[in-house]
C-alpha positions in Angstrom: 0.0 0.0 0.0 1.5 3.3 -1.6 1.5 5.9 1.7 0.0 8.6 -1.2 -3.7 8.6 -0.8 -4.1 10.1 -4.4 -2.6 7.1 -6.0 -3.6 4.4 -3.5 -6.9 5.7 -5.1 -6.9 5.7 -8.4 -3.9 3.0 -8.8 -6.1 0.8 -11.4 -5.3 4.1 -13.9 -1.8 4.7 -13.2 0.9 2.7 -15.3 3.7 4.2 -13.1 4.7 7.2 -10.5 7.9 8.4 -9.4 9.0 10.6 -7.1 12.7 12.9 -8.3 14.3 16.1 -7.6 13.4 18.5 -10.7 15.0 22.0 -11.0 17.5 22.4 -8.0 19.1 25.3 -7.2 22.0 25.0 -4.3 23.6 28.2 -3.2 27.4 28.7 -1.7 28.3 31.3 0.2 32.2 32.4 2.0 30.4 33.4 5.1 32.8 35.4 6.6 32.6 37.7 3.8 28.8 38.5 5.5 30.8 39.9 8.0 32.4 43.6 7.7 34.9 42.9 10.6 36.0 39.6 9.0 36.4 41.7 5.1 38.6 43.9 7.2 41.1 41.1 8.4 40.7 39.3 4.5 42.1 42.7 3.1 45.0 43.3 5.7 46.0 39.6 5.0 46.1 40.7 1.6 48.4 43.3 2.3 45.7 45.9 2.2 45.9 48.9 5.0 43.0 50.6 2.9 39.7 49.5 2.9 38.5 51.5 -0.3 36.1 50.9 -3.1 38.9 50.7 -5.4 41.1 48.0 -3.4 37.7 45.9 -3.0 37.7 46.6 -7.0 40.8 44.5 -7.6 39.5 41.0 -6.5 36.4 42.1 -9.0 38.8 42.6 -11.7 40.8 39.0 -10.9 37.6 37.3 -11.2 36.9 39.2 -14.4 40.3 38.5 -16.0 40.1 34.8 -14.8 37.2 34.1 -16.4 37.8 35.5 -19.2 40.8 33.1 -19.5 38.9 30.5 -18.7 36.1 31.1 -22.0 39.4 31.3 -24.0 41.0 27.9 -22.9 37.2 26.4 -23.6 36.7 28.4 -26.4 33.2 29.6 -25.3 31.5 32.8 -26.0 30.9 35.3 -23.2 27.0 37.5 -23.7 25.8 40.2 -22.8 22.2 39.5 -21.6 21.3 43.0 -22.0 22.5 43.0 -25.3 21.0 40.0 -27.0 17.4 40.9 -25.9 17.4 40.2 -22.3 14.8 39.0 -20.4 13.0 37.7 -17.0 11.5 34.6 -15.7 13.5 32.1 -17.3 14.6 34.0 -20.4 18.1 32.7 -19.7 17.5 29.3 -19.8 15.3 29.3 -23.2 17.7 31.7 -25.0 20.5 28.6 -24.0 18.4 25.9 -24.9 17.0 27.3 -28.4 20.7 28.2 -29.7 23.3 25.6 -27.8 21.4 22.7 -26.2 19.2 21.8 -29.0 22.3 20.8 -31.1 24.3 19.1 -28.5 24.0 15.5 -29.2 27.1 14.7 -27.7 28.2 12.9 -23.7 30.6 13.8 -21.0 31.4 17.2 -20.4 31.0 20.6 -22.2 30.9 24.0 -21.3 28.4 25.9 -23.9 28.8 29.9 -23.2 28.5 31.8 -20.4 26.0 34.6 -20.3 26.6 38.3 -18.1 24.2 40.0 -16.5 23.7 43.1 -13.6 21.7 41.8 -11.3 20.3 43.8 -7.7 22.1 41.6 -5.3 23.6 42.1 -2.0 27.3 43.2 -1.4 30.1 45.5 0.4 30.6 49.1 -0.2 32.9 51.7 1.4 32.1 55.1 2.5 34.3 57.9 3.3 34.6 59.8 6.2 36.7 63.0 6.9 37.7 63.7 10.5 37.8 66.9 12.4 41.8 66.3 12.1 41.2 66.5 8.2 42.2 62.7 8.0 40.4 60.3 5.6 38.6 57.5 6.9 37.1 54.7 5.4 34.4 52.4 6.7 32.4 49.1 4.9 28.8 48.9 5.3 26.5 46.1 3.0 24.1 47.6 0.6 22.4 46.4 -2.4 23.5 47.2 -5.7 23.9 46.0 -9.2 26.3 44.0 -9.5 27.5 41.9 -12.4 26.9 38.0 -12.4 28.2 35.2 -14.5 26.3 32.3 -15.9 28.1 29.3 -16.9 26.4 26.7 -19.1 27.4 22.8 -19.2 26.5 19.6 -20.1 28.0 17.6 -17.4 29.2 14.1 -17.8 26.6 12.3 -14.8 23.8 15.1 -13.5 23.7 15.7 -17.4 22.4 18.8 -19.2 22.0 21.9 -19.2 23.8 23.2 -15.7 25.2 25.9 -15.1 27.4 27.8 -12.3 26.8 30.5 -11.2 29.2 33.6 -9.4 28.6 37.1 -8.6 31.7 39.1 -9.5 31.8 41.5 -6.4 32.0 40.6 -2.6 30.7 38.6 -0.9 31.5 36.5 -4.5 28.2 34.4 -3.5 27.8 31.3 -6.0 25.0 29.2 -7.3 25.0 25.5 -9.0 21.6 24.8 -11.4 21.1 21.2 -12.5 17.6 19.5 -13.3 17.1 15.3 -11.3 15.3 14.6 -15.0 18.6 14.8 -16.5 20.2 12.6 -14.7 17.6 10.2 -15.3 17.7 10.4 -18.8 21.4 9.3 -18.8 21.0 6.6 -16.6 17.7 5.5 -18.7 20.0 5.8 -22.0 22.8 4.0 -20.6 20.4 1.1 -19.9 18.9 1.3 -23.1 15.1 2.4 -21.6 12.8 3.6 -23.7 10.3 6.7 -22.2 8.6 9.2 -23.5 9.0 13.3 -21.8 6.3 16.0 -22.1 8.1 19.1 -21.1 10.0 18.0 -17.6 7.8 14.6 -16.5 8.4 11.4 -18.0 5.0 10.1 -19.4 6.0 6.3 -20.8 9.3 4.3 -19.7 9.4 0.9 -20.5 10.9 -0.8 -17.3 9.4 2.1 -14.4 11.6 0.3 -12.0 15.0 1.6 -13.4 13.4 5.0 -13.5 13.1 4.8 -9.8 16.0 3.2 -9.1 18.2 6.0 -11.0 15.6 8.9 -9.1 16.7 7.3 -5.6 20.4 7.3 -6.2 20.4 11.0 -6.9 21.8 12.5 -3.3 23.9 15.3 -1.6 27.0 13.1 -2.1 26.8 12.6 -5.8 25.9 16.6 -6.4 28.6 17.8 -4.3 30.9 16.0 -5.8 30.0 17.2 -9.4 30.1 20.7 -7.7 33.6 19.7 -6.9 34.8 18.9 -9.8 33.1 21.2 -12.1 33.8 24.5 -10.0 37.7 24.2 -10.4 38.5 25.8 -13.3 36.2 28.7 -12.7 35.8 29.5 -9.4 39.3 28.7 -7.9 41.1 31.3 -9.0 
């Protein structure tokens, strides 16, 4: 007896049911850099007695030049959002799928583009004071701002396709990994040579439902984080 009273219900109509993660979003944060006081010891470790918006600037324009390199070595094209129409609510992801992932027929993995955009997020600014001595002073406070963010697209070689990574280029550099559980299924479904059917992001007809669940269960925090892992390296360690 199934626990879900729906399908304990109406069981004599349905060929199969399975339960998956779909559209996952896990977020990553340096969590120090939440903290002003802790920003303050980063840049003195860095050799930094200034705690200005142009020294905060500099890690921005590391990131910026890494990444850059990075698009080069893969040979991937870095876009403007703004510039090839933009967009909200998903616009990103069918803009990717319409021009890279509908001709990817390949396995393993492959990074597609990355896409650029300003989004309002939250991050570190500094303000400047001037004391009654006539001495400058600087001091960090958050705020919100636009700030620009990185999307990296792949098809990765076991959570399969599309993913992306995701990094926003000012502190606190907070990070994002995408990846959809139906994906993963779908390799593990052609690897066993399955046959299903997909409307949109459900499976409607697979031919043995067993192995469907089977590869749903084995999708955990282990196996993500170490794709994370693995995928972040060249990007994100700079």
């Amino acid at each position: 007896m199934n626990n879900n009273s729906f399908i304990n219900q109406f069981s004599e109509n349905i060929k199969f049911h399975y339960t998956c993660f779909d559209r996952v979003i896990i977020r990553g944060y340096i969590r120090n850099f939440f903290s002003m006081a802790c920003v303050v010891l980063f840049l003195k470790a860095m050799g930094f007695s200034k705690k200005t918006n142009g020294v905060i600037r500099i890690f921005t324009d590391q990131l910026n030049s890494h990444i850059s390199k990075q698009a080069e070595r893969f040979g991937v094209q870095i876009h403007w959002w703004p510039s090839i129409g933009g967009g909200v609510n998903g616009a990103k992801q069918k803009f990717f799928e319409n021009i890279y992932a509908c001709k990817f027929e390949g396995q393993g993995n492959h990074v597609f583009c990355i896409l650029t955009d300003k989004e309002n997020v939250r991050t570190v600014a500094s303000k400047e004071f001037i004391t009654k001595k006539g001495k400058k002073h600087h001091v960090l406070y958050k705020c919100r701002k636009p700030v620009k963010q990185y999307y990296i697209y792949f098809h990765d070689s076991v959570l399969g396709g599309p993913c992306y990574l995701k990094i926003s280029s000012y502190l606190p550099f907070p990070c994002e990994f995408y990846f959809n559980g139906h994906n993963y299924i779908k390799l593990q479904l052609d690897k066993k040579g399955v046959s299903y059917k997909m409307k949109e992001n459900a499976f409607t007809h697979v031919s043995e439902p067993d192995v469907l669940n089977q590869a749903a269960k084995q999708i955990n925090g282990q196996l993500v984080q170490q794709r994370i892992d693995y995928l972040d390296e060249p990007f994100f360690q700079v």
